[in-house]
C-alpha positions in Angstrom: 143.2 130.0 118.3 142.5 126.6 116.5 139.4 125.5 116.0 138.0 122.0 116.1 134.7 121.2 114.8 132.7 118.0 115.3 129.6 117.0 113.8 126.6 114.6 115.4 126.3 114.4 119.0 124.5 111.0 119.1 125.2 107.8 121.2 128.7 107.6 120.7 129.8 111.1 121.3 129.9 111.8 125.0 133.8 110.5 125.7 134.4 112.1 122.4 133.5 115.5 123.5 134.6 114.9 127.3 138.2 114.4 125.5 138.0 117.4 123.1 136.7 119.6 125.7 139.6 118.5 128.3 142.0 119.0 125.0 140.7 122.7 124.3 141.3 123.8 128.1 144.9 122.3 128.0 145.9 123.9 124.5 143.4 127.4 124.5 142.1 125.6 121.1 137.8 126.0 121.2 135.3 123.2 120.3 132.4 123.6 118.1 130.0 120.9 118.3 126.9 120.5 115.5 124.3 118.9 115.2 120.7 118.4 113.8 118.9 119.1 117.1 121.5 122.4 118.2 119.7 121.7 122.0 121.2 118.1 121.9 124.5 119.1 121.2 124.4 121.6 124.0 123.2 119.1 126.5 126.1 116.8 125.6 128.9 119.6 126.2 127.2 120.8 129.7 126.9 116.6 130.5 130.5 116.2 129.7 132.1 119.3 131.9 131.7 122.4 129.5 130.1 125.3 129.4 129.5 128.1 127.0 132.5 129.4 127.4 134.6 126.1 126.6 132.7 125.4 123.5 129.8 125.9 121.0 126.4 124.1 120.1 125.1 124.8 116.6 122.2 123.3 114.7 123.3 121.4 111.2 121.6 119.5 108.7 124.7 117.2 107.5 123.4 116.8 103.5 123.0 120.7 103.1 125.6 121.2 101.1 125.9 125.2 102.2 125.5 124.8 105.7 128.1 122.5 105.4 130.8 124.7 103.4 129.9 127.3 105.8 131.3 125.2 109.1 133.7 123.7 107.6 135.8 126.6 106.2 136.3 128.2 109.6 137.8 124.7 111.4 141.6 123.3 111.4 140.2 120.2 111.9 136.8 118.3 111.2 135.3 115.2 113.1 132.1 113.9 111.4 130.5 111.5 113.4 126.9 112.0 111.0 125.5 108.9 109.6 127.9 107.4 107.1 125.6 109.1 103.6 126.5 112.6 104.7 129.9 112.1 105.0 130.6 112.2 101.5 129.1 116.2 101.8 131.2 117.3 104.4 134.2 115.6 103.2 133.8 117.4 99.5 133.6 120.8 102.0 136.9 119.5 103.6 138.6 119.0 100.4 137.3 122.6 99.2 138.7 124.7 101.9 142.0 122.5 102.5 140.4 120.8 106.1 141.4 117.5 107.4 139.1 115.3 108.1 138.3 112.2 110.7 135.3 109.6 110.7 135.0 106.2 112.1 133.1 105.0 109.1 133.8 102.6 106.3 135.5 104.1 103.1 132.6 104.4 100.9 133.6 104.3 96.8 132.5 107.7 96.3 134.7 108.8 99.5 137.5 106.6 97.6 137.0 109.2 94.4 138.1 112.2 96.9 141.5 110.7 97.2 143.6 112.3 94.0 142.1 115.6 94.5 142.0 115.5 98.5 145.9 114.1 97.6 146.8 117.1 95.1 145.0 119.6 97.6 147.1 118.4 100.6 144.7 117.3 102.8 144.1 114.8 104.7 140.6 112.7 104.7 141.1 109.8 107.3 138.3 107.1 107.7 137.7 103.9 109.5 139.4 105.6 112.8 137.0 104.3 115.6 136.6 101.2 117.4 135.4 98.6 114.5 136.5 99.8 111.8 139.6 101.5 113.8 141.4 99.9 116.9 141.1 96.7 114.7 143.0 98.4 111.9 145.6 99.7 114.1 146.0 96.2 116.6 146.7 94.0 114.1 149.1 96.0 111.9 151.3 96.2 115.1 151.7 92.6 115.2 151.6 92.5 111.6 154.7 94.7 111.2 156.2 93.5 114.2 156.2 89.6 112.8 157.0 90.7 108.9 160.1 92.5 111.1 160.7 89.0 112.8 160.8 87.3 109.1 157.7 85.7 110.4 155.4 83.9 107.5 151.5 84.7 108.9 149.7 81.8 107.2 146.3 83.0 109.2 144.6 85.8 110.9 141.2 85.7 112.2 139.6 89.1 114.1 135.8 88.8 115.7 135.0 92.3 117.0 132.0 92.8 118.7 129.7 96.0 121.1 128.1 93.8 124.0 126.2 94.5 127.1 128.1 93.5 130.4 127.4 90.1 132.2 126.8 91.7 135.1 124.0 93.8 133.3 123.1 90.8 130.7 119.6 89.9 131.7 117.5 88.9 128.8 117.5 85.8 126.9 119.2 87.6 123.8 122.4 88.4 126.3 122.5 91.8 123.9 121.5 95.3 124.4 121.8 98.7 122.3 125.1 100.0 121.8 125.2 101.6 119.4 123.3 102.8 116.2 120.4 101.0 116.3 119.7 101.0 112.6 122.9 100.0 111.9 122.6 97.4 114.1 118.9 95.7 112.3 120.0 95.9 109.0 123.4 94.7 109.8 125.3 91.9 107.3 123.3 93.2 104.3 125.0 92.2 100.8 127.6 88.8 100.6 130.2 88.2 103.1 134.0 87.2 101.3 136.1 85.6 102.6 139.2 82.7 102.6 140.1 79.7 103.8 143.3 77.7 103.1 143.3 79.7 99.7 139.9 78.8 98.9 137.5 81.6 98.5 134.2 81.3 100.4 130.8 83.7 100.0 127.9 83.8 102.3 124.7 85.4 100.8 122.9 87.7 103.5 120.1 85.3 103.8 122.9 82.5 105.5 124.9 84.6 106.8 123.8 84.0 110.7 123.8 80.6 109.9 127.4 80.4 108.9 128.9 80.8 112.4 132.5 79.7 114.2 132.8 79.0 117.9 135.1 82.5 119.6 136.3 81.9 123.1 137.4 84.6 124.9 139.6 84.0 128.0 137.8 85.2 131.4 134.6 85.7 129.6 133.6 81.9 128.1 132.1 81.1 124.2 130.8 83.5 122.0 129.9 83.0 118.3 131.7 84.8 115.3 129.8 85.5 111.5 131.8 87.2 108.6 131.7 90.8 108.1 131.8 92.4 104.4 134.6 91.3 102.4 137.5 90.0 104.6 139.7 89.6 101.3 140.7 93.3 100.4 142.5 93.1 103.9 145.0 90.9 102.7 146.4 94.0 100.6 145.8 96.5 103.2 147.3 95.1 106.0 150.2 93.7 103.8 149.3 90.1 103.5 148.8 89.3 99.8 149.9 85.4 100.3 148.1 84.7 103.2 145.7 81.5 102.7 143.4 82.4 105.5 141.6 85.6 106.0 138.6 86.6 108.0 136.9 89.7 109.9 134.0 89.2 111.5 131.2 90.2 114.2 130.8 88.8 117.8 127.9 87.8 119.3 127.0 85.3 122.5 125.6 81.8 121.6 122.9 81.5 120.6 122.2 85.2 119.4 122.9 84.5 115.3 120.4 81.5 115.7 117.6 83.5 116.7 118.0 86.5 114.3 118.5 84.7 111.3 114.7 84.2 112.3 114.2 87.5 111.4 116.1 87.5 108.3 113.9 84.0 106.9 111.1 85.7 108.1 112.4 88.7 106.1 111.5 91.3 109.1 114.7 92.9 108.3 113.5 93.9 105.4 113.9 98.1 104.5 112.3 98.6 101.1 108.4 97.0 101.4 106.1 99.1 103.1 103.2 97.7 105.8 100.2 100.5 104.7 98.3 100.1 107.9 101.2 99.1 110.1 99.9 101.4 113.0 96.8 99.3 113.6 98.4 96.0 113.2 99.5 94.0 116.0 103.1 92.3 116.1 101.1 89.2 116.5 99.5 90.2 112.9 102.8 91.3 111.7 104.8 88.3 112.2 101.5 86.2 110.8 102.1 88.0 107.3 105.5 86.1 106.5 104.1 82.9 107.9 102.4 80.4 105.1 98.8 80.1 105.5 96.6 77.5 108.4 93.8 77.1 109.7 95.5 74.4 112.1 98.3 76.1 113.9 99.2 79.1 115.9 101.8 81.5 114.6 104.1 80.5 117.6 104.2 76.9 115.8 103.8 78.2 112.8 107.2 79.8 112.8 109.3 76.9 114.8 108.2 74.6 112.4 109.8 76.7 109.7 112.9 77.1 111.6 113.1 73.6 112.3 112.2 73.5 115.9 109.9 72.9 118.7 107.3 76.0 120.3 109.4 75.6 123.3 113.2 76.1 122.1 115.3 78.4 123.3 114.6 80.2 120.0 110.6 80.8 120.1 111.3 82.0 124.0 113.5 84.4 122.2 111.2 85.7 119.9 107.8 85.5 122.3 110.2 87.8 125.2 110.5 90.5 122.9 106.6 90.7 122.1 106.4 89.8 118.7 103.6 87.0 119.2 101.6 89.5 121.1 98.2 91.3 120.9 100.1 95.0 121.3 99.7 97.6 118.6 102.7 98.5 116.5 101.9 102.4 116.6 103.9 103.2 113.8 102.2 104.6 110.2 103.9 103.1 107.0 106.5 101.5 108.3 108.8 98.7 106.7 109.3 95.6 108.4 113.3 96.5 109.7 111.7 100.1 110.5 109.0 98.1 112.8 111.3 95.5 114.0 113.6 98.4 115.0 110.9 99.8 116.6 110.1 97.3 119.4 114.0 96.1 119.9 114.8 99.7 121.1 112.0 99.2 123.8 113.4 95.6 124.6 116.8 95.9 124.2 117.8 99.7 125.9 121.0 100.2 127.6 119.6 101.3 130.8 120.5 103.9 133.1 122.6 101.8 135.6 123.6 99.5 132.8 127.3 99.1 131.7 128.3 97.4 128.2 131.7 95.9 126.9 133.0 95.9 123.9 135.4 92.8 122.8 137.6 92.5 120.2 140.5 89.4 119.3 143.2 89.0 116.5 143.9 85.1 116.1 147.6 84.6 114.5 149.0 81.6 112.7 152.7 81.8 111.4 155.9 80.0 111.0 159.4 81.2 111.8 162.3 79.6 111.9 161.6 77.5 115.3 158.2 76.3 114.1 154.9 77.1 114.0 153.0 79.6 116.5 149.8 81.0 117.2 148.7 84.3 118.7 146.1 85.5 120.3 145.0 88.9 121.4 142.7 90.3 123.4 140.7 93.4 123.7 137.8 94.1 126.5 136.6 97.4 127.2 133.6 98.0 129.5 131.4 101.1 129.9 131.4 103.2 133.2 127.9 103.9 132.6 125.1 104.2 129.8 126.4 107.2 128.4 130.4 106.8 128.5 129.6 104.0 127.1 132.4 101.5 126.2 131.6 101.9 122.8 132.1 105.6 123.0 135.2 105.1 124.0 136.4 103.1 121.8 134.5 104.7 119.0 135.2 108.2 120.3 139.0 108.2 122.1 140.7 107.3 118.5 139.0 110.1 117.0 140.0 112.7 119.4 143.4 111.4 119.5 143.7 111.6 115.7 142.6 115.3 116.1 145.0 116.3 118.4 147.8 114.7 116.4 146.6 116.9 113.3 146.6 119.9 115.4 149.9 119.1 116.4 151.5 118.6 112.7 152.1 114.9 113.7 150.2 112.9 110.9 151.7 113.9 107.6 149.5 111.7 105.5 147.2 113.2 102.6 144.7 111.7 100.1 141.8 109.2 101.7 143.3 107.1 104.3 142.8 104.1 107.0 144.7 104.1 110.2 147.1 101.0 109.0 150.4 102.9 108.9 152.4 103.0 111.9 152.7 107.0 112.1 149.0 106.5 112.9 148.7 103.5 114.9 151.4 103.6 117.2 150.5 106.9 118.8 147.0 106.4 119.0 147.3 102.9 120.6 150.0 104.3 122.8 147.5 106.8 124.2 145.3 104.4 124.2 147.1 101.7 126.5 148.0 104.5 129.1 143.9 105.2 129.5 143.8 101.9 129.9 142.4 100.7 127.0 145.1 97.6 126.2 144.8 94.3 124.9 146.4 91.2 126.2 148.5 88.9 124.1 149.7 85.2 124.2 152.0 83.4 121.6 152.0 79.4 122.2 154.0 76.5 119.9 151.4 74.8 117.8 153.7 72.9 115.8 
């Protein structure tokens, strides 16, 4: 009987699990779920239609090295949805005992320096295989391929991804609610964005980086706002486009979102190193006072507009007073850093509540010749939640996964070494399943030229 085994059973795992469990029944395969809190894991296979009979919920601490050589070795196939550090533990486990493995996290260098052996060994360590990194990957090499097959020159491609919160639930003045990873979320856009532009290369520093925003609209849904994400250049020689002069991958967000928390960042309340000794006594109000410079004349509230360049009443300080953050309230937390703190109070402010739905959106923007002028694509991806749990997030984080799993089990991904999902034995099965759950993107080609 083969044996899948998945690891963390956090936010985006319920459709995950839903899909392995439904997977197991139809193929007599059984389903070991891990993860640090063994009664979490439990919950999430009983929530999601199993039972104790359908599959297993064991407690594991993802960087103990043992404990993970001991799960690993009796899978046929491994699904690590731990935070992206421990991957690196399990994956050296994987590579031991000759076990494929399947995350939805960035390649990491030291994951990278798996590759020969994982290569020699014969297996299989496949990254980047969820929503962002993931469906992006595997969306725009189909076109990709599909044009270079059409002896189509792409002078330009352009993809904003982005986890939202539904309009219909989108009732606070950030239009944005949790997702996914909080964490991940606060300390987002940390290190210099790259990027290019008519064959000029541009870098954005972290502390301009939600200032260096383009205008995204998205048909049906109106304007959103795009920054870059990471290094947008090494794309050009994964997806097979070492001449193109334009380049750029990037996150989306509604308007006015970036403006606001690149408050945060000048403020330097996204900071993760410093810590705030007596934090727990301290009110936001004193909190956000610390960055500010020093008077006897103004409040904090006009304290901080006049260092963003505005007035107490913009859009911006309404922001910032509806989470809390000029108030008397005590912070509660003991030694905390300033992104640990911030994090704090946004999970309050900004959970995905129980009736809530979210979206995820994502959009490729093509420029190429061919021989009867120039064109233009665009494609579409929206995705919404059916509720806070199958979230669409999870879906799009979670289906890719499963789906990459079942092809393993099935001997239908013969690739070895540390991969991405940009080959079309990946993507075209895994977007094929995909479209037929409904989880399709629309696509227009006009004349621009």
């Amino acid at each position: 009987m083969k044996h899948i085994l998945l690891l963390g059973a956090g936010r985006s795992s319920d459709v995950l699990i839903h899909y392995l469990l439904k997977l197991c029944r139809s193929e007599g395969y059984r389903l070991t779920v891990a993860d640090a809190v063994q009664e979490a894991a439990h919950a999430k296979i009983i929530a999601n239609g199993g039972d104790d009979t359908s599959a297993k919920a064991i407690a594991l601490d993802g960087n103990n090295q043992e404990q993970c050589r001991s799960v690993v070795q009796d899978a046929d196939v491994v699904i690590s949805l731990l935070p992206p550090a421990a991957h690196l533990t399990v994956a050296k486990a994987c590579v031991e005992f000759g076990k494929p493995l399947l995350t939805a996290s960035y390649v990491s260098p030291e994951m990278r320096e798996l590759h020969e052996e994982a290569q020699a060994k014969g297996v299989l360590l496949l990254n980047e295989l969820g929503f962002d990194p993931g469906i992006d990957h595997m969306s725009a090499m189909q076109i990709i391929d599909r044009l270079h097959a059409e002896d189509a020159v792409i002078t330009a491609f352009r993809s904003y991804a982005g986890g939202l919160v539904a309009p219909k639930y989108d009732n606070n003045p950030w239009h944005y609610k949790f997702t996914w990873n909080p964490r991940n979320v606060v300390l987002a856009g940390k290190g210099t964005a790259k990027y290019m532009i008519n064959g000029q290369v541009k870098y954005v520093p972290y502390h301009r980086l939600f200032s260096h925003t383009e205008d995204v609209f998205i048909e049906g849904l109106g304007d959103y706002e795009g920054y870059p994400n990471r290094d947008s250049i090494i794309y050009k020689e994964l997806y097979g486009l070492r001449q193109i002069p334009t380049i750029l991958r990037g996150t989306l967000r509604r308007k006015g979102f970036c403006a606001a928390w690149d408050t945060f960042v000048q403020l330097g309340l996204t900071d993760d190193e410093i810590i705030i000794e007596n934090s727990a006594d301290m009110t936001y109000r004193e909190f956000v006072n610390m960055f500010l410079q020093y008077s006897r004349m103004y409040l904090v509230e006009e304290k901080l507009a006049k260092m963003m360049n505005v007035t107490p009443k913009s859009d911006l300080i309404e922001k910032i007073k509806w989470l809390g953050l000029f108030s008397h309230d005590k912070i509660g937390l003991e030694r905390a850093t300033p992104a640990q703190i911030l994090q704090h109070l946004l999970e309050k402010k900004w959970k995905l509540e129980e009736g809530d739905r979210d979206m995820v959106i994502l959009q490729h923007r093509f420029e190429y010749h061919k021989a009867e002028g120039k064109f233009e694509i665009v494609s579409d991806l929206i995705v919404y939640g059916d509720d806070s749990h199958h979230t669409a997030m999870a879906k799009t984080v979670g289906l890719p996964l499963g789906i990459g799993a079942k092809l393993l089990l099935n001997n239908q991904l013969p690739l070895k070494g540390v991969q991405i999902p940009v080959v079309r034995s990946v993507y075209e099965p895994v977007l094929a399943e995909l479209s037929a759950m409904g989880i399709s993107f629309r696509e227009k080609e006009r004349l621009i030229e």
